[in-house]
N, C-alpha and C positions, 0 to 999 in steps of 0.2 A: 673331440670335435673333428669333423669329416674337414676335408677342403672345401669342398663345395658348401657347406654352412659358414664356414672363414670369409669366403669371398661374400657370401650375402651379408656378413657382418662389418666386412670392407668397403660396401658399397652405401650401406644403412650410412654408414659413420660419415662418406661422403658427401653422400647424396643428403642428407637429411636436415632437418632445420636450421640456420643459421641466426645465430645472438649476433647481432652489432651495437654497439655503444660508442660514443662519441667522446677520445680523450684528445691533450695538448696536441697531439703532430698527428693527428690524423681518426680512425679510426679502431677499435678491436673487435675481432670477427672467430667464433669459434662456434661446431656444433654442439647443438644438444646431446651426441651421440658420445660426444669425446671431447666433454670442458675442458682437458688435460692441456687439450694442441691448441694454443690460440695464434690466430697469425696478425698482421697488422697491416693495414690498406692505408694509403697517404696517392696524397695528387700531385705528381709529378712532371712538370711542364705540361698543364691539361690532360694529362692520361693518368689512371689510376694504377696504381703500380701494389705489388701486394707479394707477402713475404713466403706465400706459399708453394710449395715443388711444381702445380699447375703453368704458375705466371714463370717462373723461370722456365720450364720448358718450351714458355711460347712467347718470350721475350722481344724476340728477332720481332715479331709479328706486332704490327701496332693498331691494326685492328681486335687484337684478343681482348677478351674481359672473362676475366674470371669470374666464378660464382659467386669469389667472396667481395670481390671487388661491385661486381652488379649491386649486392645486396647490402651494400655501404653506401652506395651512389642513392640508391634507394630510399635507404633509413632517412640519409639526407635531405631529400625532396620531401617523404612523408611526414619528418619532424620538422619543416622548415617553419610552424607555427613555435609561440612562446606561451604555451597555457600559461594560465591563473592558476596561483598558489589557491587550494580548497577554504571555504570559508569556516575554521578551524577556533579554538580558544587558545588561546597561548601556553595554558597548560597541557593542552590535549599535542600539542603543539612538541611541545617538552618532551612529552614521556613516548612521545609517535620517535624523535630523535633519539632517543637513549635505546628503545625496540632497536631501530634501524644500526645504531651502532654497534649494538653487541652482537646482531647478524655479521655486522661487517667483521667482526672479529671473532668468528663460528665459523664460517663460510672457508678464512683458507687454511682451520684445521683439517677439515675433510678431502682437502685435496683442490679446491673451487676458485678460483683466485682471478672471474673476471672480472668484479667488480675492483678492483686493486688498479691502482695506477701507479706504474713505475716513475718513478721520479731519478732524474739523472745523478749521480753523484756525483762524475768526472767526467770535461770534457778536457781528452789530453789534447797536448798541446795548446794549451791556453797561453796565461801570462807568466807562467812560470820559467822560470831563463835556465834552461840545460846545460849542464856542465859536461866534461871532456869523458868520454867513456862511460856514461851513465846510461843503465840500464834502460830502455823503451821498450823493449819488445820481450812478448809471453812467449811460451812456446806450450804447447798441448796436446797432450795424447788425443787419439780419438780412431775407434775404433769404424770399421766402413760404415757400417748401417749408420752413427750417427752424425760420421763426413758428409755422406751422402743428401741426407735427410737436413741436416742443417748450418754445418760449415759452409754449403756451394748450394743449399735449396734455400735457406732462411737469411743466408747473410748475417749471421750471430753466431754466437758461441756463448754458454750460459751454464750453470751449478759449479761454474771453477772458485775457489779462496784464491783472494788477493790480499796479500799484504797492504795494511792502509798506509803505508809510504808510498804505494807502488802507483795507488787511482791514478793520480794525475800524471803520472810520469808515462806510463803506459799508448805509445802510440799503434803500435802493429801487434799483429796477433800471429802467429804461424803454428800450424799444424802440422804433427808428427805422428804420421798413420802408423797403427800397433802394427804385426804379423798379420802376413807376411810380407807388406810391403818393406818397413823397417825403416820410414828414410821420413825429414819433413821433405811435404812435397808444395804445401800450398802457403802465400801469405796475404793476410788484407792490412788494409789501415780499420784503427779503427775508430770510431765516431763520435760516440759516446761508452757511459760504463752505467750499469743500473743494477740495483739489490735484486736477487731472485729470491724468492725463498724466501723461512723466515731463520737460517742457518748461517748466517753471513756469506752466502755464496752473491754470487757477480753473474750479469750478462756484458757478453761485448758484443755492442751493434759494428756494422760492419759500414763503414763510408760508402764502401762500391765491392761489386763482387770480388771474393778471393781470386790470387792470379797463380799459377801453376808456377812453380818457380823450374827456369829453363834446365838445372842441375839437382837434381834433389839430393841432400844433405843426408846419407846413410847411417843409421847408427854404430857401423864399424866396431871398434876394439871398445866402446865404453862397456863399463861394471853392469853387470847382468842387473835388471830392473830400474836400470837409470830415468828410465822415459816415463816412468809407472805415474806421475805428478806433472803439473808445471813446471818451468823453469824459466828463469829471465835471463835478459841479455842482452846485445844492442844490433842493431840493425847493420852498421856496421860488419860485425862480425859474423852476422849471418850469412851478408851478401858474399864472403869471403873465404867460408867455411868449405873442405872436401869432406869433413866426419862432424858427427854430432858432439865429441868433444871438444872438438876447436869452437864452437861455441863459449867457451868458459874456462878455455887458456890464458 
């Protein structure tokens, strides 16, 4: 494939039709072109705010509206009616629900998974009382392309294992850029935790954007492929860290 057919397939996936659906906090917005990428659109003190690389680039700007964000403000207005359930037999009824569900259970083997609604598992920081050195904070590889694209474009982080002791205990998230950087450089809070996948993998939503941390934490003298995974740790020790072993001294 030429560049020049790349770009016009970059621009399809773009530019091209957009699905919205209406879930708990807001909106799901994803094209035809690429059901892969879905972003999420929510209204945030009257302006609609959206998790796509578009809206963070033009953030500053409070006049901007995204595409995907128009096309949720949209959906909104056009669906603001509550049709009539079809006049139906109760068995027709029936076996129309058992079709519909076994689609929904087809659908995210092939990869498709907008009709799917994340349901929260944890929100850290709840009611649970923390104790003295206990672990809150993930730490995670991640390679630029998808730093870039979704640690500081999407405000998430998502396909990581989490130990189920950890859901709720887990309040920050910090990222640990592979080669060549070598160091963590960024950390968020985070907001909630939600299943990805159907592999017990995790997303972590992000409260507010990730912050650059003013020193970044080098991987220095640790065991060659230490960073290869997660690791936990407390926030404490992060703020405090010169090497990415003093993490876990």
């Amino acid at each position: 494939m030429t560049e020049s057919q790349l770009d016009v397939r970059r621009e399809r996936a773009e530019n091209g039709a957009l699905v919205v659906f209406r879930v708990e906090d807001g909106f799901r917005v994803y094209s035809i072109h690429n059901p892969s990428r879905m972003d999420q659109v929510r209204q945030d003190n009257g302006r609609y705010a959206c998790t796509c690389p578009d809206f963070a680039a033009h953030e500053a700007d409070l006049s901007w509206l995204v595409k995907r964000a128009a096309e949720a403000h949209r959906s909104k207005l056009d669906n603001g009616n509550s049709p009539q359930e079809p006049s139906i037999s109760e068995s027709e009824k029936a076996d129309m629900e058992v079709f519909l569900k076994e689609i929904y259970q087809t659908l995210p083997l092939v990869g498709l998974s907008a009709f799917e609604i994340p349901k929260t598992v944890a929100m850290p920081g709840g009611q649970q009382q923390k104790t003295k050195n206990e672990n809150d904070t993930i730490v995670v590889p991640a390679q630029k392309e998808g730093f870039d694209r979704v640690f500081l474009g999407e405000n998430a982080w998502y396909a990581i294992r989490i130990s189920g002791g950890m859901l709720d205990k887990i309040k920050y998230v910090a990222a640990y850029q592979t080669a060549p950087i070598s160091a963590i450089t960024h950390i968020a809070s985070v907001s909630r935790i939600e299943p990805y996948g159907e592999e017990g993998k995790y997303k972590l939503i992000f409260s507010e954007p990730a912050k650059k941390l003013e020193h970044p934490i080098p991987f220095g003298d640790s065991p060659q492929g230490f960073m290869q995974g997660p690791k936990y740790t407390t926030i404490g020790k992060l703020n405090h860290a010169l090497r990415v072993a003093d993490l876990y001294n």
